[in-house]
C-alpha positions as CSV (number, residue, x, y, z in Angstrom):
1,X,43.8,50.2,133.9
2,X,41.7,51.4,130.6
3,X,38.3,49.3,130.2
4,X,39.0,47.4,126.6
5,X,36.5,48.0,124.1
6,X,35.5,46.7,121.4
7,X,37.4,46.6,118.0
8,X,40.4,47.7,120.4
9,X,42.7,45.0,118.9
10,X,41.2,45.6,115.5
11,X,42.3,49.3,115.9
12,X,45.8,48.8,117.2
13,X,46.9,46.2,114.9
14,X,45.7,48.2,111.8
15,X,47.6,50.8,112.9
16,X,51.0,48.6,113.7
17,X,51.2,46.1,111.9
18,X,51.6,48.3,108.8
19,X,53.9,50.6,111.1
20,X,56.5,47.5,111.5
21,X,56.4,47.0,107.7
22,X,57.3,50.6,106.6
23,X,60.1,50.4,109.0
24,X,61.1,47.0,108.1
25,X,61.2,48.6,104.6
26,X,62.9,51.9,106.0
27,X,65.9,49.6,106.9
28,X,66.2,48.1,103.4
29,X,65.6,51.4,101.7
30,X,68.6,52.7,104.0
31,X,70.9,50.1,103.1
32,X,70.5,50.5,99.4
33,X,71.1,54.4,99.7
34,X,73.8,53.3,101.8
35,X,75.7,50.9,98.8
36,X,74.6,53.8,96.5
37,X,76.8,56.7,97.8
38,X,79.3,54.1,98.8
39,X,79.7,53.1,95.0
40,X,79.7,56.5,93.9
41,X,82.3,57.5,96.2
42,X,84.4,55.1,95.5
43,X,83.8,55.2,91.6
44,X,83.7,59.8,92.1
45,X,85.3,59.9,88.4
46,X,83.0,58.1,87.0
47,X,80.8,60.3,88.2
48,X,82.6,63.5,87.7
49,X,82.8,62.6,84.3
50,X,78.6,61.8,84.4
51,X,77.8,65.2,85.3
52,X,80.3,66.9,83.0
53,X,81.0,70.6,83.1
54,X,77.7,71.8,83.2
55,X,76.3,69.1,85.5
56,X,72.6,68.3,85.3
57,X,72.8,69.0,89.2
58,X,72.3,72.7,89.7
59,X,74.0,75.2,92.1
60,X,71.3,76.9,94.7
61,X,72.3,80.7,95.7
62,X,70.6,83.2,97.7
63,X,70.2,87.4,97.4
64,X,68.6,89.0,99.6
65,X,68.0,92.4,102.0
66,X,66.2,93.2,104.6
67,X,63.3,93.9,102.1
68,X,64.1,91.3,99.0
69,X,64.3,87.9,99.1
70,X,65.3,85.6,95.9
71,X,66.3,82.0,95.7
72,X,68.5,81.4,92.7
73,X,68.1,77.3,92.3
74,X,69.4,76.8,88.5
75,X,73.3,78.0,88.3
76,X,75.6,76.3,87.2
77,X,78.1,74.5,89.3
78,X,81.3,72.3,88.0
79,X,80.8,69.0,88.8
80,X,84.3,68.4,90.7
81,X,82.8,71.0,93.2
82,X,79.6,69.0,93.9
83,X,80.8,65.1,93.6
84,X,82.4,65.2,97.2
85,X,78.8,65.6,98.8
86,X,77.8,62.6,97.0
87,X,78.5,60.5,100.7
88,X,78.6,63.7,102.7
89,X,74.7,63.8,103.5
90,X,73.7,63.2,107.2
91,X,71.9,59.9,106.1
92,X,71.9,58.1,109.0
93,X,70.6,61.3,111.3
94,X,67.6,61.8,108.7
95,X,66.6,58.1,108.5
96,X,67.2,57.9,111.8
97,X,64.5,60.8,112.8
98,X,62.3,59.3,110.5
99,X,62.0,56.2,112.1
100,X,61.8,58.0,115.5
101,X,59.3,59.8,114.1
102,X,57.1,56.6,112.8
103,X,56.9,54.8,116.1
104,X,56.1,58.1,118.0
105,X,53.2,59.0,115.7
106,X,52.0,55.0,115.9
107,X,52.1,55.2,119.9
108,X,50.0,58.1,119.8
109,X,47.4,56.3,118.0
110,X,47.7,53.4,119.7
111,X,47.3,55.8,123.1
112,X,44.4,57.4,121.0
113,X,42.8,54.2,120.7
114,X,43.4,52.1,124.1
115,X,43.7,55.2,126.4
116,X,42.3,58.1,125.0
117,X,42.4,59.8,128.2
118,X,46.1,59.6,128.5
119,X,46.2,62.0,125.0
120,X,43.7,64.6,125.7
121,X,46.5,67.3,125.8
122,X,48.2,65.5,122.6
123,X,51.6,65.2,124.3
124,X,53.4,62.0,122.9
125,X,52.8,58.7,124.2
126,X,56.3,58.5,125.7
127,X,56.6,61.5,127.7
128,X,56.8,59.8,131.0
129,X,59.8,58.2,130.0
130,X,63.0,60.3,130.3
131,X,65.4,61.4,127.6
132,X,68.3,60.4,129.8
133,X,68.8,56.3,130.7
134,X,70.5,57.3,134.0
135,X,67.0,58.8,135.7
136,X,65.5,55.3,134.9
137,X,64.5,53.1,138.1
138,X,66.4,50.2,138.9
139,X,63.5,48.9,139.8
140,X,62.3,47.2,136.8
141,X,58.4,47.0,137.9
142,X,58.4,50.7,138.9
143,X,60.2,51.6,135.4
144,X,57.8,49.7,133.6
145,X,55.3,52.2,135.2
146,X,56.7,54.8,131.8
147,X,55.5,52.2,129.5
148,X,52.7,50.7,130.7
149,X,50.6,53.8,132.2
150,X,49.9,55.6,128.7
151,X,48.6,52.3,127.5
152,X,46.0,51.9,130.3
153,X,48.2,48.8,131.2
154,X,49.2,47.6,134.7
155,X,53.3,47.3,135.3
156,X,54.8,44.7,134.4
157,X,58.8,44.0,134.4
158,X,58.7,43.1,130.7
159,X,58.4,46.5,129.3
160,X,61.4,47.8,131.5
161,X,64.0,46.9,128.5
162,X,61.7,49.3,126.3
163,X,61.4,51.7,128.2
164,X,65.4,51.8,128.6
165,X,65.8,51.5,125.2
166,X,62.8,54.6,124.6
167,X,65.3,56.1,126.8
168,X,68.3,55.7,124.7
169,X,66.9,56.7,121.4
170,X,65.3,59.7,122.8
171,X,69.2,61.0,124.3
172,X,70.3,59.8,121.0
173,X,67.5,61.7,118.9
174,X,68.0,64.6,121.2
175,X,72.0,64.4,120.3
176,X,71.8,64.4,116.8
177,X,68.8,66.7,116.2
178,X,70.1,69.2,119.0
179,X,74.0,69.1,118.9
180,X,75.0,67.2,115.7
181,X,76.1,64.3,117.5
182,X,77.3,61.2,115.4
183,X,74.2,58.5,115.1
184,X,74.7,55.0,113.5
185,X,71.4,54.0,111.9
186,X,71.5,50.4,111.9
187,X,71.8,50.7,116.4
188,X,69.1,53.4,116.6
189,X,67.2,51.4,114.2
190,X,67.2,48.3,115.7
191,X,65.9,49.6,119.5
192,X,63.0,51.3,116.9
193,X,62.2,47.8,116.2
194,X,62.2,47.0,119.8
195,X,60.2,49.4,121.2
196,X,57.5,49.2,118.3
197,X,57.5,45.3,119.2
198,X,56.8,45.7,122.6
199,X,54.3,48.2,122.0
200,X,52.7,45.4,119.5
201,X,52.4,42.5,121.8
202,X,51.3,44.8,124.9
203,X,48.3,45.9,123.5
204,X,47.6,43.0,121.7
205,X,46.9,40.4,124.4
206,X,46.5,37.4,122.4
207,X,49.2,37.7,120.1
208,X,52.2,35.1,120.7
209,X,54.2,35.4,117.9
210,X,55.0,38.2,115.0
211,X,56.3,37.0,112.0
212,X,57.0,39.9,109.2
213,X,58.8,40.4,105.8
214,X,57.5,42.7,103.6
215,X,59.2,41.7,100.5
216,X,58.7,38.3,98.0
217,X,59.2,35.8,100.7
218,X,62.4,33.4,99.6
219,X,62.4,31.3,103.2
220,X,60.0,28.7,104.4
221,X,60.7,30.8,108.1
222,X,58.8,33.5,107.3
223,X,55.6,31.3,106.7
């Protein structure tokens, strides 16, 4: 077990608390994007008729030999050609990597912080856990072993479900980054959440409760 030291929690919760915000704000900004393309789809003349012949959009095009390369990025393009990408854009994958990308760069500082050891060869915090939910221990004290052991933490049976969800996300990642597999944000987003929790409250001993809304707050539960 990593000796604590001092300004430990100071470290760790400057570096998630504001981690749980951004994704807390990720989620909103995906579900606005989300009602954007939907409403454009389903108003696409509307649209059409926006971008008009010579559409403000521009075409991209490429030439190029073995010798020359040239990116052509201001042709013109007619706009019925380019409306039907308006909801065709792998939103959910990108947001999705983003977000995977925000609580693996915030575990490695964590790590950085409570166990520098653990990071010396700057592999990611969660490599001990697999990207396959099937070669998790049914054990859930030796699973929590993944979880706890980067941290400088003993096992304990609590971290198992994040360690099975770390699991899940990194298959999922894996499918959708690797082999264009279908990913549904709001899932993938929601064990991001999880994980990013647990790896809150297990480095920060003393914390009991997290309360967080990063917008105008309109509900006496949020105080």
């Amino acid at each position: 077990m990593a000796r604590k030291r001092p300004g430990q929690d100071e470290q760790v919760f400057s570096i998630m608390r504001p981690t749980l915000e951004n994704l807390l704000e990720l989620g909103v900004k995906f579900r606005l994007h989300k009602y954007i393309l939907d409403q454009k789809e389903l108003d696409w003349r509307s649209l059409e008729s926006e971008l008009g012949w010579k559409s403000p959009v521009k075409g991209i095009g490429l030439i190029a030999t073995r010798e020359e390369f040239e990116i052509h990025d201001n042709e013109d393009v007619s706009a019925d050609e380019i409306v039907p990408f308006a909801n065709q854009i792998p939103l959910d994958a990108a947001m999705g990597s983003y977000a995977f990308t925000m609580l693996e760069s915030s575990g490695d500082e964590v790590v950085a912080a409570v166990n520098p050891l653990f990071s010396k060869d700057r592999s990611a915090w969660h490599r001990l856990i697999p990207d396959d939910v099937d070669r998790i221990e049914d054990d859930p004290l030796k699973a929590s072993e993944r979880f706890a052991e980067p941290f400088g933490l003993p096992p304990h049976r609590g971290y198992a479900k994040a360690v099975l969800k770390m699991a899940a996300l990194k298959q999922a990642r894996n499918n959708f980054a690797h082999r264009g597999a279908e990913v549904y944000f709001d899932d993938f987003f929601k064990d991001i959440l999880y994980v990013a929790t647990q790896v809150y409250f297990a480095n920060l001993h003393d914390e009991k409760q997290l309360k967080l809304f990063p917008f105008s707050i309109m509900d006496s539960k949020w105080y």
